[in-house]
C-alpha positions in Angstrom: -24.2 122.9 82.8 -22.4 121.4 79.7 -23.5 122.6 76.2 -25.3 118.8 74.7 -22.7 116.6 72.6 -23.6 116.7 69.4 -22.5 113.1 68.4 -22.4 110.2 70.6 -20.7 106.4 70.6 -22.3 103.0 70.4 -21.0 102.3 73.5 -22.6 105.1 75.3 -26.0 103.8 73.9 -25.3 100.5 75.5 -24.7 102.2 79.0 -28.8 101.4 78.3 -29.5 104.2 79.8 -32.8 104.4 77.8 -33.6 101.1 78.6 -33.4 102.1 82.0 -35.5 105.2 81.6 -38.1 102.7 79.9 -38.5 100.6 82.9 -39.5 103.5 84.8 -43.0 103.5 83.0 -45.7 101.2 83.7 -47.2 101.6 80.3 -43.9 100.3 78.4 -43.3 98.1 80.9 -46.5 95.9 79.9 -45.4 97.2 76.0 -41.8 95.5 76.6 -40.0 94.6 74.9 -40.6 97.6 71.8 -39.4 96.9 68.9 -37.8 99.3 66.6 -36.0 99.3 63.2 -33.3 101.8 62.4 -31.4 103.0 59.8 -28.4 105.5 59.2 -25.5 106.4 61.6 -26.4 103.7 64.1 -26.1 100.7 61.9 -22.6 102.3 60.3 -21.4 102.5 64.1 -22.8 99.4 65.3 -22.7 96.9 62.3 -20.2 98.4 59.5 -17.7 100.0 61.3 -17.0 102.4 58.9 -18.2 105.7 61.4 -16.9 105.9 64.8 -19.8 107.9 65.9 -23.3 109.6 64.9 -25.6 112.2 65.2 -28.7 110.4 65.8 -30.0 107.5 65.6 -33.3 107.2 63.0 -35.8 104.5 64.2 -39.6 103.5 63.1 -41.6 102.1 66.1 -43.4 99.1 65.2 -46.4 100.3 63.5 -48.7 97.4 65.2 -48.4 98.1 67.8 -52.0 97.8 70.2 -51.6 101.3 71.7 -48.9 103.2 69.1 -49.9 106.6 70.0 -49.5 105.9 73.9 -45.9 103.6 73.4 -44.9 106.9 71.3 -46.0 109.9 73.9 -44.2 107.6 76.5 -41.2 106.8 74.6 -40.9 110.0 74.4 -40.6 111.3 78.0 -38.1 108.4 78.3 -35.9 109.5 75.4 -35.7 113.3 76.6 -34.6 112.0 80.4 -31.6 109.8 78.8 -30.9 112.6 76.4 -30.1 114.7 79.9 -28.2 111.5 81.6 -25.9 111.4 78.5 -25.6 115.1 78.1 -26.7 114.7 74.4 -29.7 116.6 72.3 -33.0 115.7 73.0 -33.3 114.8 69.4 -30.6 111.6 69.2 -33.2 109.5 68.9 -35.9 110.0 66.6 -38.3 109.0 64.2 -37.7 111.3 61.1 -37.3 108.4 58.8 -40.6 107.0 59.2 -41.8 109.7 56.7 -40.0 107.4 53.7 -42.1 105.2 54.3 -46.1 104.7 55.0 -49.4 102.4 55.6 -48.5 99.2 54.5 -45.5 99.6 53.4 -44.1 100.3 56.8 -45.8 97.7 58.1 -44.2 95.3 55.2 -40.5 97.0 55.7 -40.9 96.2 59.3 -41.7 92.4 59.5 -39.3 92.0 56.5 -36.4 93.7 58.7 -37.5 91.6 62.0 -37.4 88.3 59.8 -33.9 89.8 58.8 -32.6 89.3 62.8 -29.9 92.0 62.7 -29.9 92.9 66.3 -27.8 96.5 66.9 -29.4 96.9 70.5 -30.9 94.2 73.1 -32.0 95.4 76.4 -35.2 94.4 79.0 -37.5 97.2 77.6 -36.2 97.6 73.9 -35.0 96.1 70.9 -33.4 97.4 67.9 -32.7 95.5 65.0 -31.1 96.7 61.6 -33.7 98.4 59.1 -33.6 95.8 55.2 -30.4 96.2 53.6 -32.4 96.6 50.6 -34.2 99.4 51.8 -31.6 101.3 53.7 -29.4 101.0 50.5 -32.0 102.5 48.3 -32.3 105.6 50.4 -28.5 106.2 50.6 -28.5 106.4 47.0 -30.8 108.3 46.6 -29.7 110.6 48.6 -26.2 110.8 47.7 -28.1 112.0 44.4 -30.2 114.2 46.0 -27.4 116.2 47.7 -27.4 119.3 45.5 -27.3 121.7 47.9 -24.1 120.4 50.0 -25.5 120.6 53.5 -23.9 117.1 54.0 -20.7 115.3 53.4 -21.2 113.1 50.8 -18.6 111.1 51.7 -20.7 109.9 54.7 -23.1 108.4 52.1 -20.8 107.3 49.8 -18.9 104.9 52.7 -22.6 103.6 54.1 -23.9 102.9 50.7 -20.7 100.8 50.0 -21.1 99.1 53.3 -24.5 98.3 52.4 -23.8 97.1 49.2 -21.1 94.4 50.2 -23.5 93.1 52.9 -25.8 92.5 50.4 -23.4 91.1 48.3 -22.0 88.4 50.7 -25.9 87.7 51.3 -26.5 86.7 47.9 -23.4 85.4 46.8 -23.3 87.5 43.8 -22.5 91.3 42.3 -25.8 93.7 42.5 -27.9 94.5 38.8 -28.6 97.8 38.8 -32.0 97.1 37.4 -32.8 95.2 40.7 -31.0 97.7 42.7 -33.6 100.6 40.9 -36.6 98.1 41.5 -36.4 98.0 44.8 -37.2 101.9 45.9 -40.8 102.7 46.3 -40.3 106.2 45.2 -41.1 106.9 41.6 -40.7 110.8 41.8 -36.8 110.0 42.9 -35.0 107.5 41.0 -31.9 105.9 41.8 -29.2 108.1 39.3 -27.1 105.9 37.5 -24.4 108.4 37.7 -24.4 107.5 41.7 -24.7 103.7 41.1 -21.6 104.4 39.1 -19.9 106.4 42.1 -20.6 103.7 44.7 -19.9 100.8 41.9 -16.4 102.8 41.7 -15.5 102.9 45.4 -16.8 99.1 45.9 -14.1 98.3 43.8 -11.5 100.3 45.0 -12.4 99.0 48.7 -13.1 95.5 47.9 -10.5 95.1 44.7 -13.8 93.3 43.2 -17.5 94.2 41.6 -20.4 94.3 43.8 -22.6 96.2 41.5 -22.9 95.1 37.5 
């Protein structure tokens, strides 16, 4: 058998393969449509453009959810049976950036990027939209600051967080404050580094040929 891919495409996701695997469960069958957000590689393949392919994709279940801890065993199973249809790890889809974010919080972040309506995946069993811009911008910076040790190309980062910042840009019509842009992370022990908001500032303007953050 085939060694796992270790990136996959957005098309291959929407051979909804998963979505298929879904159906075969009665207990997300009366779930269905689950909702997810995601954030990360996904959106960069499926929105911006700007990656080809991705890794994973990073997803937080919605957290009201009647029965979470069933719809999460059972998603689960379904996840690890598309994994071996698409010849891909069993780890392509997960939940790993729901630790960023807890309680109410999450609960907040997810009705805020539902009302937002930026659908990456529609099937019968599942929906995906598009984590808050806000949000998803906040963690890129922070970890394009946080990157000390090298164990990932920054220039990943560097190209979502500029992605990021010219949606949010043509959403509000204006450049970015960097005061706001700090304001909106709920981690106090990691602030955003103004020597990255000058990084991304940079690149914005050598992409664009205009300022998106101020």
């Amino acid at each position: 058998m085939a060694s796992a891919k270790e990136k996959y495409s957005a098309a291959e996701f929407k051979k909804e393969v998963l979505d298929a695997e879904m159906g075969k469960s009665k207990n997300l069958r009366k779930m269905s449509p689950l909702r997810m957000i995601s954030a990360g590689g996904f959106v960069a393949v499926s929105v911006f453009g700007n990656r080809s392919s991705t890794e994973d994709i990073d997803y937080i279940l919605d957290p009201e959810l009647k029965d979470l801890p069933k719809a999460e065993k059972k998603l689960s199973i379904a996840i690890e049976e598309a994994a071996d249809q698409l010849r891909i790890g069993k780890n392509w889809i997960n939940d790993s950036m729901a630790v960023f974010t807890v309680g109410e919080n999450r609960k907040t972040l997810f009705r805020q990027s539902i009302q937002q309506n930026e659908i990456l995946f529609q099937g019968k069993h599942i929906i995906i939209y598009a984590v808050k811009w806000q949000w998803a911008l906040t963690r890129k910076l922070i970890r394009l600051g946080s990157n000390v040790k090298g164990d990932r190309d920054p220039d990943i980062d560097l190209s979502d967080s500029v992605a990021l910042a010219r949606r949010i840009v043509q959403q509000n019509g204006a450049p970015l404050k960097r005061d706001v842009i700090k304001g909106w992370t709920e981690n106090i022990y990691t602030p955003i580094e103004d020597e990255v908001l000058d990084q991304v500032a940079a690149e914005y303007v050598r992409k664009y040929g205009t300022q998106g953050i101020i």
